[in-house]
N, C-alpha and C positions, 0 to 999 in steps of 0.2 A: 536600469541602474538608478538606483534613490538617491537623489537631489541633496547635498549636505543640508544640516537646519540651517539658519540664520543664526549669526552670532555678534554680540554687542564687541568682542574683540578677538583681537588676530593677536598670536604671541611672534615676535619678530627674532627675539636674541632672550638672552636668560634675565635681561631684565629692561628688555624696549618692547613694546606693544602699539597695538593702532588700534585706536576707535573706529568703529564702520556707523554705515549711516544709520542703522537702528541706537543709537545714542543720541540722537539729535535731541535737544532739549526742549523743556516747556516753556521756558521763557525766553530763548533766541534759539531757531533753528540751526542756527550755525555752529551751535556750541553744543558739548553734550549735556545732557542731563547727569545728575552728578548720582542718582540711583549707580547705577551699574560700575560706577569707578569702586566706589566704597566695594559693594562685594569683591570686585575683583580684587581689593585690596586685605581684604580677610580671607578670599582664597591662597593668595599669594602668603601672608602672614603664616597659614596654617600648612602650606605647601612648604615654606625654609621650617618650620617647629619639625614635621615630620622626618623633612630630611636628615635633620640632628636626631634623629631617631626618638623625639620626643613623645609622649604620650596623654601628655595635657590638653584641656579642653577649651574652646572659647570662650570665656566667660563675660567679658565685657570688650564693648568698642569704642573709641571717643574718638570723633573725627573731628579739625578743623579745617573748614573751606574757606580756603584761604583768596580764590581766585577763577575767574571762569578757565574751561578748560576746551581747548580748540579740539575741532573736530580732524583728527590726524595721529602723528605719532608721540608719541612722551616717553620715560623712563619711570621706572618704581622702585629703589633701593628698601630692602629689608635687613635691619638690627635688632639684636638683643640689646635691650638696655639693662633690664634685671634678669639675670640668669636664675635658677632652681629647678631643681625637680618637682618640686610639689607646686615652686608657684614663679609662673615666668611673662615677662613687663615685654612685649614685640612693640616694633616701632617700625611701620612704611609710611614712606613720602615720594609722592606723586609730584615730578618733575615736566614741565609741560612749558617750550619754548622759554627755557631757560630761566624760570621763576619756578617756584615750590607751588602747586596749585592743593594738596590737599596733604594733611599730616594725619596721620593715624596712629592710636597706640592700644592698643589687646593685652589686656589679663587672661593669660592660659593658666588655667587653674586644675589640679586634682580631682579626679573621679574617684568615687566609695560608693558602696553602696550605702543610703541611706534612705530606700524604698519605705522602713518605718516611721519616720517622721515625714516625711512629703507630704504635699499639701499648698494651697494657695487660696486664699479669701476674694479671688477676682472673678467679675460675674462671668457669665458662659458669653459665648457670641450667639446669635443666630444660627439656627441650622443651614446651611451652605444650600440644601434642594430649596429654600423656603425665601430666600434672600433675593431679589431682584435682582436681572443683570443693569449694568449700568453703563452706558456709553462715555467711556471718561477719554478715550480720542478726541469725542466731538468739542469737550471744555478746554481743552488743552490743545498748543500746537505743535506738532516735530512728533520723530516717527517712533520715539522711546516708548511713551505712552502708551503707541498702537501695535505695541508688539504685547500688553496686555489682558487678558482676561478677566473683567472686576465683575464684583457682585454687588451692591452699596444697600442699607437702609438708611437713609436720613432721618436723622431725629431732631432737627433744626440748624438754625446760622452756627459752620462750625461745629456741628456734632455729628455724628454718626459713624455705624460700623459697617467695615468693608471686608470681602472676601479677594485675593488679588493672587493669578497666577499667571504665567509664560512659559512658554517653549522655547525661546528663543536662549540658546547658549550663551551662556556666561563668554567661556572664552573658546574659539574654536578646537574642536578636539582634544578640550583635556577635560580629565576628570575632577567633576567639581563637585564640593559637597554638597547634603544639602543645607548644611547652616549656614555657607558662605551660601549660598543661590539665596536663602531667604534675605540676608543681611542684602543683597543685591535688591532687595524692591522695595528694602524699610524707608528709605526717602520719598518715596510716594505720599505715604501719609500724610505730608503738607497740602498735596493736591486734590485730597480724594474728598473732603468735605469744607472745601473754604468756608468761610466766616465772608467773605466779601467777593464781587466780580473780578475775575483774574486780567481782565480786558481794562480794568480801571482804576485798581490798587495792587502794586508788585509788595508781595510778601515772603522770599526768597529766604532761607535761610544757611546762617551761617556757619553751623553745625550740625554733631549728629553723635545722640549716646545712645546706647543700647546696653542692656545687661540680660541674661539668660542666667533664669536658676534651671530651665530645662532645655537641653538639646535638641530641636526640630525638628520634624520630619515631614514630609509627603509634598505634596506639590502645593499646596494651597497656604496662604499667608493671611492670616486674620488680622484685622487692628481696629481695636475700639478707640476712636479716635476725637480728642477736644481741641480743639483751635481759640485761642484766647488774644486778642489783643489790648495793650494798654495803649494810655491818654496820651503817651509820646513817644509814640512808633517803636517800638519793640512790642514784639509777640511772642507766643509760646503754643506749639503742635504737640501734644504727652496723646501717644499710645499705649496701649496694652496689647500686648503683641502675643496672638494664638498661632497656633497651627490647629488641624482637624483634630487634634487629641484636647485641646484646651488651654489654659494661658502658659506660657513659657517666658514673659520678660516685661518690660518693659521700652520704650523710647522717648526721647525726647528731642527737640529741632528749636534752637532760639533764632525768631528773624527776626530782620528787617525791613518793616513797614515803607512804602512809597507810593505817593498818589504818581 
């Protein structure tokens, strides 16, 4: 009999869930890493769109993190704020020991074809066989990270690009896409090429946007990634967010800085 995979969460009721210990975070083991809330939070987003028999696409994320989030049970409520057909405003909020720990709201937006004008001016990444693997467990603490597969080239303090995949299930036993599974590891990118040692300046951040002008696909998540901090402690993480076909979005992550 085959072993279930390992999954970041357990669905408890139609809208209570548990983090398992593969969430364990990078900067307190005891808490989760907030990668995998977000996805589950665009799965879930895209899972009430569908149920209303919607047909619109993900097109953008804007997450605030509001609060750390215990390693345990929580709630997720999903709303419509702007209803449409062609263009519709979702809003989940991530509930966790009785305080709001992450807010999220998604532009589902219209699909056409317009394969004639596509197109994007953003460079290629590395070829994926050609990219080094990269030990990103060993920089980081808690068991999130090591349910990862990375591939990095550095190109200095704070720059470089990464290849990053997992096995490990979104949510147990359901079917997830793969835009929410990607949208699931884009918080990473704060951690994949620091600007400074993570043991001696916390640079955490407090959000998280993402925009898609293409829909994702396959297992592998690309980010050409710049880490910039200023003279009084706020910073700024901007990716260019691939898959193995080539660029599909953008990201962006503002922290904050702490010796």
């Amino acid at each position: 009999m085959t072993a279930p995979r390992p999954a970041y969460f357990r669905q408890l009721s139609p809208t209570r869930f548990e983090a398992t210990e593969f969430t364990s975070g990078a900067w307190n083991t005891s808490e989760q890493h907030i990668a995998p809330a977000i996805g589950l939070l665009a799965h879930l987003i895209e899972a009430d769109h569908r149920s209303r028999g919607g047909q619109l696409r993900l097109a953008s994320l804007s997450c605030d993190i509001l609060g750390v989030l215990a390693i345990g049970e929580f709630d997720v409520e999903v709303s419509v704020v702007r209803p449409g057909r062609t263009i519709e405003l979702v809003e989940a909020v991530l509930t966790s020991g009785g305080r709001t720990g992450v807010r999220a709201r998604a532009w589902m937006l219209q699909t056409a074809d317009t394969e004639g004008v596509a197109g994007s001016g953003f460079a290629a990444m590395p070829a994926l066989a050609s990219t080094p693997p990269f030990p990103f467990g060993e920089t980081w603490e808690g068991q999130c990270v090591k349910t990862l597969e990375v591939r990095r080239e550095q190109l200095g303090a704070g720059r470089g690009r990464s290849w990053v995949r997992t096995d490990t299930e979104l949510l147990a036993g359901a079917t997830v896409s793969e835009h929410a599974r990607f949208v699931g590891m884009l918080d990473f990118a704060n951690g994949l090429v620091p600007r400074a040692n993570p043991a001696e300046i916390a640079f955490p951040n407090v959000d998280l946007n993402v925009s898609f002008f293409r829909a994702p696909a396959g297992d592998w998540l690309g980010l050409d990634t710049t880490v910039s901090f200023g003279p009084d402690a706020v910073g700024l993480t901007e990716s260019v967010v691939h898959d193995e076909h080539g660029p599909v979005g953008t990201l962006s992550q503002t922290l904050t800085i702490r010796a």
